[in-house]
N, C-alpha and C positions, 0 to 999 in steps of 0.2 A: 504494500500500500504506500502510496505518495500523498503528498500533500504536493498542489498543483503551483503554489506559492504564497509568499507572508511579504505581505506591504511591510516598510517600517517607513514612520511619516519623522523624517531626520528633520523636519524644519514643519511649524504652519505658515512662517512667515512666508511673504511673497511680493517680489516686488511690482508685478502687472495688475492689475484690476479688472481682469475678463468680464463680463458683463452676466455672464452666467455662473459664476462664483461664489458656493453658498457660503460668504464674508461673516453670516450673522448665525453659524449652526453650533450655537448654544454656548461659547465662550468666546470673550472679548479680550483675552490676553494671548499673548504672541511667547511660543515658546521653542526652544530648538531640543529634542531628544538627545539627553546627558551620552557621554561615551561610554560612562560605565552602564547606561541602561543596554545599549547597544551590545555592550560586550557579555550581559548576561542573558540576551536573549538567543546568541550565536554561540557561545557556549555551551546552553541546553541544548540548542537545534542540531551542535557539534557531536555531541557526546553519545559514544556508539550506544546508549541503553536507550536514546530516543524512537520512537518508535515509525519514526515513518523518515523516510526522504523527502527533502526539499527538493525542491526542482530549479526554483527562483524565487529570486529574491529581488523585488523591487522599491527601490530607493524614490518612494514619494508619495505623497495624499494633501491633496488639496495644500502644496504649500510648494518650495522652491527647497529642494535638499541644498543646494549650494550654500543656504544661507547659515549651514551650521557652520563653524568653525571649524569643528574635528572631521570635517567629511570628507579630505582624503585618505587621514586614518582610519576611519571606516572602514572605506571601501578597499583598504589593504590588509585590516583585520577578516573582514567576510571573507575576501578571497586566501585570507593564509588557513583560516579556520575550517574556511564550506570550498574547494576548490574546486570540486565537479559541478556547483550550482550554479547557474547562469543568475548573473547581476545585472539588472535593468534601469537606466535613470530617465525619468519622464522631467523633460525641464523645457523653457521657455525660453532658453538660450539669452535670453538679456540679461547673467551672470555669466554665462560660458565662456572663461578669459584663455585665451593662447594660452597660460602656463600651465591654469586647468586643465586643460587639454591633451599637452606636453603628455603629463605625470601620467593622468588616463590610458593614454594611450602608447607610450612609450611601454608601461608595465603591464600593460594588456587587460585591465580592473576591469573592465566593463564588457559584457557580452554582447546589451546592445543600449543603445540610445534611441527616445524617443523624443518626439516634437511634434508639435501640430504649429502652422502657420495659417490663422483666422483671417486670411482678407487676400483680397488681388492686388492693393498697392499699399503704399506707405499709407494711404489716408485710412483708408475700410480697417485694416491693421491696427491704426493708435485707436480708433471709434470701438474694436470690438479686447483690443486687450489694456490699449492705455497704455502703453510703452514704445519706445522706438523699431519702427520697423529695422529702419537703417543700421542700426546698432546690433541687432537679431541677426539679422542676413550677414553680416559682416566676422 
């Protein structure tokens, strides 16, 4: 038996303002998920008495994972820890900085990367997320 995958929400923060964005779903404080909370739930999921395999592991809910601090540590714990488990980050790209990238991808951390781009130009873009297209695409 598998478990098919475990969201971990590394940030709620978020720097875009999507228009569809439940902003108001039940707490008004902004929090980034501790490293050691991280480190003890990949631990258990580690540890050969668990009882099911992970498949993946996605890095986001309703918030911007890049905005934790520890989040290339992270994602070099999950992969020293779970290394058969595919690592997924769904992000917005108007955090995703060349060095970010570098590290990611030099080390091979991530299995896949997601994005969604909401508009046909830079205008439809800031109207549906509030952020620069320009800067995104770049």
């Amino acid at each position: 038996m598998s478990i098919e995958c475990i969201n971990l929400a590394l940030s709620n923060r978020c720097n875009a303002k999507c228009i569809w964005c439940p902003k108001t779903r039940g707490s008004k404080h902004y929090f980034d998920m501790p490293f050691e909370t991280v480190k003890k739930i990949i631990d258990e999921v580690a540890d050969p008495s668990f009882p099911w395999q992970i498949k993946m592991l996605h890095l986001s809910e309703n918030g911007e994972a890049l905005y934790n601090k520890d989040f290339l540590d992270i994602v070099r714990y999950i992969k020293a820890k779970l290394p058969n488990t595919a690592l997924n980050l769904l992000s917005n790209f108007g955090m995703f900085k060349p060095e970010i990238a570098k590290v990611l991808f030099e080390e091979k951390l991530l299995s896949s990367i997601q994005m969604n781009v909401d508009g046909h130009d830079a205008k439809s873009y800031r109207a549906v997320k509030g952020i620069s297209y320009k800067g995104v695409i770049k």
